[in-house]
N, C-alpha and C positions, 0 to 999 in steps of 0.2 A: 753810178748810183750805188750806195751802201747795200750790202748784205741784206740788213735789218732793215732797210729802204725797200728792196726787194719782196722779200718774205711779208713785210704789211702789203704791197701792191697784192700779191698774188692772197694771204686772209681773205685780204677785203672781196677780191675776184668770186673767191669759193662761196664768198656768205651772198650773193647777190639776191636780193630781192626783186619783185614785182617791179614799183616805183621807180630803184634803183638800174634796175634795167633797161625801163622803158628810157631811161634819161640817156642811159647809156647808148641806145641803137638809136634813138632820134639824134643823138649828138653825130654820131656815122653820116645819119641822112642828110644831117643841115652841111657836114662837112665838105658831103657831096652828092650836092642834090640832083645830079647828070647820071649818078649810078642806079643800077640796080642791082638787090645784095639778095642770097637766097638765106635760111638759117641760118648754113652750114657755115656762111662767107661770115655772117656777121658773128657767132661764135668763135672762129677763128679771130675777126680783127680786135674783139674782145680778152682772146688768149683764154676759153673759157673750156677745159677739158672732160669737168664734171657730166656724165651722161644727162643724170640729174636737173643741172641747169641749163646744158642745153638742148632740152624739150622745151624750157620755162622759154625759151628764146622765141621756138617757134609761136607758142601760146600768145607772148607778148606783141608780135608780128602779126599774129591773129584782130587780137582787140586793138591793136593801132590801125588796122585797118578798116576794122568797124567803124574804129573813132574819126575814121577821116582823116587821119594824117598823114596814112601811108593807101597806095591804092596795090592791086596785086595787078601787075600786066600780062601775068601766065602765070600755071597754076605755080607758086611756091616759088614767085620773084617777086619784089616790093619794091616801090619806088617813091619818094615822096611827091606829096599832095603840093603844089607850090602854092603860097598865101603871099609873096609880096611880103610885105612889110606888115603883116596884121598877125593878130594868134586869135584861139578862141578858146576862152575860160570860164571860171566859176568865180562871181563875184561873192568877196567876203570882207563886208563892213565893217571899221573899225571903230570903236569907243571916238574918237578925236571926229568922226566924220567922213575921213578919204577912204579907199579900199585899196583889199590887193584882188588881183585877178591871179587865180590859180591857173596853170595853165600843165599839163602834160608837155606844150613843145619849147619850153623854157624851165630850165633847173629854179631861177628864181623868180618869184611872183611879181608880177607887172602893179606900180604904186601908180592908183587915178586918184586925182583931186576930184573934192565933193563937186566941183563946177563942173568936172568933164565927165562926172558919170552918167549925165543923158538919160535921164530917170531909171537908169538901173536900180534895183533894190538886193538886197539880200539873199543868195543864191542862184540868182539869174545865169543864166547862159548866155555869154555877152560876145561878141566880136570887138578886139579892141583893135587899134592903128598905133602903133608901137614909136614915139620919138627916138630922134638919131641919140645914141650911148656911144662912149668907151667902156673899153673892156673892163670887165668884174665892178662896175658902176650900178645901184642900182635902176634897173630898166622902167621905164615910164608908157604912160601913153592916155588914150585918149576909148572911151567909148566910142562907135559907129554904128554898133547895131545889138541889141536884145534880141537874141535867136531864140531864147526858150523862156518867158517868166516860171519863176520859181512856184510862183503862188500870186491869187490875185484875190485871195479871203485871206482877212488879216482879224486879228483877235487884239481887240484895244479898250481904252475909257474914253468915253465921251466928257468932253469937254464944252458946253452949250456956252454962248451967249445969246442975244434977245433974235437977231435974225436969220442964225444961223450956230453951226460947231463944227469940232475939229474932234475927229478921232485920231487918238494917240496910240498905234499898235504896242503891243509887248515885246521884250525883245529887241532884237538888231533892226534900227532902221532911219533911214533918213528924211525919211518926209511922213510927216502926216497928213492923213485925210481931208478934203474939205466936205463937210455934208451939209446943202440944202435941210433948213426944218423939213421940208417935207416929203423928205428921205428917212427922217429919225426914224419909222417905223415904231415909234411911242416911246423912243430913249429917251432915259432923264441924266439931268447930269452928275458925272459920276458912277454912273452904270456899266459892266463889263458886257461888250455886245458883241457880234460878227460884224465885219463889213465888209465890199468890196469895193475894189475899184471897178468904176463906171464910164470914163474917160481921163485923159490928160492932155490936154492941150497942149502943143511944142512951146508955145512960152508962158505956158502956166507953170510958176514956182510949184504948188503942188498939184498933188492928183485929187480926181472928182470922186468920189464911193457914197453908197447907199448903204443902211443898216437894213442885214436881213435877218439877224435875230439879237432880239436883248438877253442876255446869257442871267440877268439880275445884280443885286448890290455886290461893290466892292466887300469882300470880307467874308462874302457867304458861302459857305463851303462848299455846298454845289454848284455853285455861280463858278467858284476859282476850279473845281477839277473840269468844269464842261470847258472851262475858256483856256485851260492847260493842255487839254484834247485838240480842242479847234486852234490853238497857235500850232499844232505840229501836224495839221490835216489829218489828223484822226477823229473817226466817226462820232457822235453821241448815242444815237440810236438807230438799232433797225428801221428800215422802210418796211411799210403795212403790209406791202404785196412779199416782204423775205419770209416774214411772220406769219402769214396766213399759208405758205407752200410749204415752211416748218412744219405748222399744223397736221397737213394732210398725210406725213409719214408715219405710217401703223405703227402701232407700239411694239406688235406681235410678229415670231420670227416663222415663217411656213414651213413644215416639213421638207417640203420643195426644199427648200434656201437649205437647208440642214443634211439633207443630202449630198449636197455637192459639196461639203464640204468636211475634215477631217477633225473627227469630234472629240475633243478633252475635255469635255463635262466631266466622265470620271475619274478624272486626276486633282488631285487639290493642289487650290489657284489660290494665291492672297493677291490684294491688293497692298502698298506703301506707299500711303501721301501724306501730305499735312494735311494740319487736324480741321482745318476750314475748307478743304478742297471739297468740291460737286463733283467734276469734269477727271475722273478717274480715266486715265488714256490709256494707262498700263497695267498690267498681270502677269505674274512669275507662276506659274506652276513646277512640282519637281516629285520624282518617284525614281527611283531604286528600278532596273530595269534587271531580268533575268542574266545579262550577260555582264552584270557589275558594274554598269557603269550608270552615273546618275543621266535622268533625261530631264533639263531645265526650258520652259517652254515660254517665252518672252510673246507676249500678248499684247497687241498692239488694236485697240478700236480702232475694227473696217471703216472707216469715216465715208471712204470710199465708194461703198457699195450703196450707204444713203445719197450722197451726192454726188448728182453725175454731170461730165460734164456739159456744156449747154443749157444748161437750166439757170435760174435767179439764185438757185441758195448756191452755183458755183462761182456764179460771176460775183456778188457781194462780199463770198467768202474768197476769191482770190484780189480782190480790192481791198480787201482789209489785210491780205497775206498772214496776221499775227493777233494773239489775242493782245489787252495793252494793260499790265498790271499796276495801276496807280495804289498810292499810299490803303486808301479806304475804299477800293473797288477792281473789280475784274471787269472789260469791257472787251466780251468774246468774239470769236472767231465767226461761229457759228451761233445760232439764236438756241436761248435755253434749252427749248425742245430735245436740240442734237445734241449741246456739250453737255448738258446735267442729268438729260433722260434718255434718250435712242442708242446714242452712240457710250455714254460712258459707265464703262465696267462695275456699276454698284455689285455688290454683295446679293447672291443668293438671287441671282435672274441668271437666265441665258444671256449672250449674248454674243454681236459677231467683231471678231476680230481678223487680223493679218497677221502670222507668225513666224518669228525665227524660231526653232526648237532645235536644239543641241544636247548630243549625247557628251557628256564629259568623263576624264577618268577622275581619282582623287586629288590629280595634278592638277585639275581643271585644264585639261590640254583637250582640246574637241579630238574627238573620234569619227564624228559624224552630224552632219549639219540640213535641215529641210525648212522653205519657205512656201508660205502658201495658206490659204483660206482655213481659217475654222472656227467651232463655234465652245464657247467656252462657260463655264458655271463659277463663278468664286466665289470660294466659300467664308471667306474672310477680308473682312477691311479694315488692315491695322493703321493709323496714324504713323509717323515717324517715330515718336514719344513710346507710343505699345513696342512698337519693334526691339527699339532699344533698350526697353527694360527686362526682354526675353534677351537678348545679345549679352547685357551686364549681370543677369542674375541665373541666365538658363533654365528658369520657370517660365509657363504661361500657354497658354492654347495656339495648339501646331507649333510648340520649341523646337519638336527636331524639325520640321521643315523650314524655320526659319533659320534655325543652327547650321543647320551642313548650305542653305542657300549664302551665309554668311561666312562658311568656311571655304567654298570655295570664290566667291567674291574678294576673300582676301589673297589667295594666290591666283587669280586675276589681274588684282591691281599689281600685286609683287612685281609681276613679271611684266606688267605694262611700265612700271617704272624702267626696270631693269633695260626695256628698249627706245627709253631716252623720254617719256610721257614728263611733261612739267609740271610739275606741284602746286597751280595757285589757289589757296582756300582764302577764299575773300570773307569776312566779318559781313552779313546782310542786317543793315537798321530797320526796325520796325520800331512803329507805335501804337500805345495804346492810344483809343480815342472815345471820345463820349457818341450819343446819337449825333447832336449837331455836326460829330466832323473833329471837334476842337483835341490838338493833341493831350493826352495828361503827362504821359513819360515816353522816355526811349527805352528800346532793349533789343540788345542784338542778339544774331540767330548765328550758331557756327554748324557746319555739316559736320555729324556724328559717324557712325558705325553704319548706321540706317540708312544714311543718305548714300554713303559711298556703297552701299548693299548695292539698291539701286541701281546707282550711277555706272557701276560695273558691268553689268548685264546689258542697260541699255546700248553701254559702249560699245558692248560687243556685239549688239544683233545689228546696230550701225554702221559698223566695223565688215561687215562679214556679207552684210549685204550691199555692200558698196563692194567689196574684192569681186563679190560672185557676178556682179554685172562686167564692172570694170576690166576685169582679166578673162573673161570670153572675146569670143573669136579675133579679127587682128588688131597685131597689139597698136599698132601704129592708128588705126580707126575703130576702137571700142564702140559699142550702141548707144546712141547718146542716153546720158544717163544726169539726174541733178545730187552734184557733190556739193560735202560741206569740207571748203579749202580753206587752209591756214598759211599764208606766205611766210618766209624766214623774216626775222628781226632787221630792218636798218642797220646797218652794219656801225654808221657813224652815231647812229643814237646809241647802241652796244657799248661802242666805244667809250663813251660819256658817260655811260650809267655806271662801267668798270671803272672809269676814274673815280668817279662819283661813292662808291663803296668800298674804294681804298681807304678812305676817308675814316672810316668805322672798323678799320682791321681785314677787310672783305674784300676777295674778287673772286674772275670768274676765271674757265680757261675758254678764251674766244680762237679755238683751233676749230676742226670740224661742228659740225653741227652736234654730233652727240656729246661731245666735251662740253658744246657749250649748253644744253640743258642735263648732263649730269648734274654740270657746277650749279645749274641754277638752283635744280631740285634742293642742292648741298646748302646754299645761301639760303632758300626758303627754310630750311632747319635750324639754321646756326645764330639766324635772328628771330625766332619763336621763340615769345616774352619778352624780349625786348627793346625796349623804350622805342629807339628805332623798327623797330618790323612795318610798323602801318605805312610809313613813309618810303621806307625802302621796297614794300612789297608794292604799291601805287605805282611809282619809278619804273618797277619790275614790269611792271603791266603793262604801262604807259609807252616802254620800248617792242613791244609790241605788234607784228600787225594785227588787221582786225579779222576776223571768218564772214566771211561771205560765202553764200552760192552761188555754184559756175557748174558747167556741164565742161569746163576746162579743167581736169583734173590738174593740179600740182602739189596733191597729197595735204598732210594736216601739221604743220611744225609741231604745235604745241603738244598734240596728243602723239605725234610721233609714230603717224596713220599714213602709209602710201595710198590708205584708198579710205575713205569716211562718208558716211551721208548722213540726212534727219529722216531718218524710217519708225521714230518710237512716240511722235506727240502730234496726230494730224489733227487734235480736236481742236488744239492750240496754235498749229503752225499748218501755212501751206503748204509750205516745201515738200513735207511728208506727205500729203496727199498727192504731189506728183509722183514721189519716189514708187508711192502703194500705187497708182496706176501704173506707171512703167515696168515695174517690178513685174506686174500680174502680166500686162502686153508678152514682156520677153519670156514667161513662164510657160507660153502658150504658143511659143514659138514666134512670134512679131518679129518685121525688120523693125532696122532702128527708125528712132522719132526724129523729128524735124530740129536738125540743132540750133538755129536761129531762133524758134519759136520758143523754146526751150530757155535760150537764153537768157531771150526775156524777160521773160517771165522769170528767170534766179534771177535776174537784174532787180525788180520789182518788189521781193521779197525781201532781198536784201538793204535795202534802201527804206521799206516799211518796218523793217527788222530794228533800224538805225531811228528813226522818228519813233518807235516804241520805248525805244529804251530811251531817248532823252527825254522823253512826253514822264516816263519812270521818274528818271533822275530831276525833272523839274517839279515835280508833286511831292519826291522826298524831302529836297529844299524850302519849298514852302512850308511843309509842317513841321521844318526845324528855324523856320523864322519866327514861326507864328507859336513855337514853342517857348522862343528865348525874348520873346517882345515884351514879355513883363519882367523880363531878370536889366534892361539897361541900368546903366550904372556899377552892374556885379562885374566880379573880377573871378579870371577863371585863367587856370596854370592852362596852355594847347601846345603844340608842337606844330614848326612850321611845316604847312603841306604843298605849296606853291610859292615861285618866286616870278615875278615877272617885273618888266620897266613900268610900271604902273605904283604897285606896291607887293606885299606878301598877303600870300592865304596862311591862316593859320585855325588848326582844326582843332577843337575842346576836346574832352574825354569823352563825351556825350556824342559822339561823329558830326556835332554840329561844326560850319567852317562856316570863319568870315574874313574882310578883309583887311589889313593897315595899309593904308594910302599912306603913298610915296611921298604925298603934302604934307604928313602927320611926322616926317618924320626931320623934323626942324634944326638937327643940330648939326647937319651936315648936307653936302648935295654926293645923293646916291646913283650911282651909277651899277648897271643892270649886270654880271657877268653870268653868260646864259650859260657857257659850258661847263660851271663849278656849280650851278642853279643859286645864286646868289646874290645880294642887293649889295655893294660896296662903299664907302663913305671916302670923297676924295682926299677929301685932308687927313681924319680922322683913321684911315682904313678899318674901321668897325665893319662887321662881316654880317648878314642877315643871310642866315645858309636853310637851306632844306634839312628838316632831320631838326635845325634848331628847337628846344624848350626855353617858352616865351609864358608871361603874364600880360593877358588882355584884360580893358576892361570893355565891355558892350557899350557904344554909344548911339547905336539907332539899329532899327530891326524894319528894313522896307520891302513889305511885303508886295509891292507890285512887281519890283526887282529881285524878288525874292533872295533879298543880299542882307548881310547882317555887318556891322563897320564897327572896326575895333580901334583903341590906341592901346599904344604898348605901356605898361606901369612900370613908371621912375621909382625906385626910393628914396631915401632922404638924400641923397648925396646927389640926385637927377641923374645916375645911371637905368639903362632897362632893367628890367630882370627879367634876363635871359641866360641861359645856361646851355651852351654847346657843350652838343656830342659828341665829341672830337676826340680819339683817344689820349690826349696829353690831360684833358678834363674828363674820362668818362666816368671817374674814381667821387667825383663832386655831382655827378648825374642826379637827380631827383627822377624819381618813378612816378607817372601819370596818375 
């Protein structure tokens, strides 16, 4: 083996991730499945030195054995689970009909035809029977068994005929409904309603379901965001009985309660939110202490202390784990009462919080750090907007408290970069809208001075109180605790994205971890304005993992955190409500909590974290369909933003995206090259690359699909007009 053959094995070894791991010790096991391997054996036959990753080892040893594929025979020996010839996966539907089964105990996803799925649906927990392969063949097989349905309410249109109809779900799916009339539950046709399934017969083509609610007409704007909720199991509304035990919590705070706890009424508090916010979660306080050094006092609503656990508003609020912030509406965590009134930090009331408070010097370097209950007065509630106009002009009411909270927020971040913190500042689309709902325009939001104020502070009481659990007593068994974890990048998608930005004069350095988010911070600079940035920054993201919660710490990549939690928004999240109990537990001296329980439940959160945010991202899509549905026919310069074997996304100035079908594109047959992200032409070799600037024109905007379908515009000669960014053209580049 070459040098340079070597030195990438061993890259690759150092950057291990999660995924890439678990693939890695399961290949051990299936190699030999007679053994039994402890960490230490399988860090070793991995050649994995790094301390670092090999804890991740153990960790991953941990949840493979949760998972069922590995069992423990003594404590901290593993053995595999033997399956015969079957795996068990996650089905994932494709456009054409067939699926793949994801699976953990296979690198590649197992392909079932539409006939042998066995009425699996759409993220099912499936048992499959695996057909005989050779090697590096793609692997096939066969459903045998549905261990867990994904979902059995499904969000669709009714379709009536005279004796009956057929619910059409949203979304991925392969079978629709049959409904009995006398299931409609009063649907008419054409109506967005819930249904479920009822039965399925083994040799019924489809399934049986009943309508349990008509959601209203296609097109109506509260019909599309309730049926945008109900396709990702998120709630509509409180239950009577969440509402009515809301009610019964006093407005008022007792001297009792105020007692016990340490009082910063008289220090001045502001609040920093947007300018639409109720549900104020947080509070900065900050004074000048006798011994020089500033005291900044991060104020987090005790959400806590109102809800306890065992009661309805905890079990509701831990079923919804998040609040879910669609296009034209907030659907909270917790029922008005708590987010808008009891619990959130208004101006000029008491009120109870959970606090990090830190002394810092002018370096912002902590001196001194205390957590723990108190009760707080804020005497102000700036918007984002107020702040920043005190930051840019250094006028305006309490300037210097927000001046020197802004001075040292900035050597804050300084030095959070400096220990390798990744730069992504993502553009946030908004719209304006009328009462009905209907969009008028787009306008994006960029994080300011104000936000990264903020952001700073929060970082750090997150930060510090994740260390002060996580680094008590022994290191090897910490008190279970819920972290918020960032796994390293894919190493082979890394790889791709650095090819991928060589392309535009740009790479990275993919040596250690901190090389490779210096470079990245560096790349996030060097493409600020542009033409390229939105594409490249996407990319950037896309390689990626994602932060979930685990009471398995394995630190924070992105923010470049050996220890992180969510301690600063329980009005809005749950997690933080666990953290603020456990917090308080081990303050008080507690053993540790029950780590399986625990787990859970960041399981839970995490995965409602994940249905939140797409439940988000499918409510943005629709008001940018339903924005661009009277522009068909108009022609608009976008930039390619995805390439796939299907066709290209390509995304307008406006952050609206749609798609050109691979059918549309007639003057060649295109072939998909995924590692350069690009669509190929075989005869022709014309190149449809990512980063490309294209002229589309709109020819349908479908709003059930929430898809908008483009072709690409010829001029006179039936060339596209398109303009790659390719540095041998970047001199010809047209600006968005």
């Amino acid at each position: 083996m070459s040098k340079n053959k070597k030195n990438k094995k061993a890259q690759l070894v150092e950057n291990f991730n999660k995924p890439k791991l678990k693939n890695a010790i399961l290949t051990i096991f299936y190699d030999q499945p007679e053994r039994t391997f402890n960490y230490k054996q399988i860090a070793e036959q991995l050649k994995i030195k790094d301390p670092e990753i090999t804890k991740l080892v153990f960790v991953v040893l941990e949840e493979l054995t949760e998972n069922e594929n590995l069992h423990s025979v003594q404590r901290g020996k593993y053995k595999l689970i033997s399956r015969g010839g079957t795996i068990c996966g996650k089905v994932e539907i494709q456009q054409q009909g067939f699926a793949y089964i994801v699976s953990e105990e296979l690198e590649k996803p197992v392909l079932v035809s539409a006939r042998n799925l066995n009425h699996a649906m759409e993220g099912d927990k499936v048992k499959v029977s695996l057909y005989a392969m050779r090697k590096k063949q793609q692997p096939e097989g066969e459903v045998i068994e549905i261990v867990e349905r994904a979902k059995s309410v499904f969000v669709g249109t009714i379709s009536k005929s005279r004796n009956f109809a057929f619910f059409i779900p949203s979304g991925k799916s392969a079978f629709d409904l049959f409904i009995p009339n006398e299931k409609l539950n009063g649907a008419k046709d054409g109506q967005k309603a819930i249904a479920k399934i009822t039965e399925w017969p083994a040799n019924a083509k489809n399934p049986f379901g009943e309508i349990i609610e008509v959601l209203g007409d296609v097109g109506d704007n509260n019909a599309e965001m309730h049926a945008i909720l109900a396709e990702y199991d998120l709630p509509l509304r409180f239950p009577e009985n969440v509402l009515k035990a809301a009610e019964k919590i006093p407005d008022f705070i007792s001297e009792e309660e105020i007692q016990k706890r340490r009082d910063m009424r008289g220090v001045t508090t502001i609040t920093i939110d947007p300018l639409d916010a109720k549900d104020f979660d947080d509070a900065l306080s900050i004074r000048k202490l006798e011994n020089g050094f500033w005291e900044v006092g991060v104020h987090i609503a005790d959400v806590s202390h109102y809800v306890k656990p065992g009661t309805i508003l905890d079990d509701e609020a831990y079923e919804r784990a998040t609040s879910v912030y669609l296009v034209d509406r907030v659907v909270p965590m917790l029922p008005e009462k708590l987010s808008n009134g009891v619990c959130s930090l208004r101006p000029n009331e008491d009120k109870l919080c959970f606090s990090a408070i830190f002394q810092l010097n002018d370096d912002a370097e902590i001196q001194k750090q205390w957590f723990g209950r108190t009760v707080i007065h804020s005497n102000k509630r700036f918007a984002y907007e107020d702040a920043q106009a005190i930051i840019e002009t250094g006028e305006g009411e309490l300037k210097e408290e927000v001046l020197t909270l802004q001075m040292l927020a900035v050597k804050l971040r300084e030095a959070r970069f400096k220990r390798g913190s990744i730069a992504f500042e993502r553009v946030e689309v908004k719209f304006n809208i009328d009462e009905n709902g209907k969009p008028l325009s787009v306008y994006f939001k960029e994080a300011k001075e104000s936000n990264q104020l903020v952001e700073e502070f929060m970082l750090l009481a997150n930060k510090r109180v994740a260390e002060y659990i996580g680094k008590t007593g022994d290191k090897k068994t910490p008190p279970t605790f819920v972290y918020r974890i960032h796994d390293k990048p894919d190493p082979d998608k890394l790889m791709n994205f650095n090819h991928f930005i060589h392309k535009f004069g740009y790479g990275l350095l993919l040596g250690t971890p901190g090389q490779i988010s210096k470079s990245m911070n560096q790349l996030m600079v060097n493409v600020r304005g542009k033409n390229e940035q939105n594409v490249i920054e996407t990319l950037a993201i896309r390689t990626m993992a994602k932060a979930v919660y685990s009471t398995r710490n394995i630190g924070h990549y992105g923010l470049s955190f050996e220890y992180y939690t969510h301690f600063t928004s329980p009005i809005r999240r749950y997690p933080d409500v666990m953290v603020h109990r456990l917090l308080e537990h081990y303050l008080e001296g507690g053993k540790t909590a029950n780590a399986q329980k625990y787990e859970d439940m960041c399981k839970h959160s995490s995965d409602m974290e994940n249905k939140a945010a797409n439940a988000e991202r499918s409510s943005i899509k629709y008001k940018q369909v339903e924005f661009m549905q009277d522009k068909i026919g108009e022609e608009f310069m976008g930039v390619i933003s995805g390439v796939t074997d299907w066709g290209i996304y390509v995304e307008l100035e406006n952050k609206c995206e749609g798609m050109v079908s691979v059918n549309s594109l007639d003057d060649d047959f295109y072939i998909f090259d995924e590692k350069n992200y690009c669509l190929v032409g075989r005869h022709t070799h014309r190149k449809y690359q990512l980063g490309d600037e294209v002229k589309v024109e709109i020819t349908r905007a479908n709003l059930e699909k929430k898809q908008l379908d483009f072709r690409l515009v010829k001029d006179k000669s039936g060339e596209e007009k398109n303009q790659y960014f390719r540095p041998e053209n970047k001199k010809k580049g047209r600006r968005l």
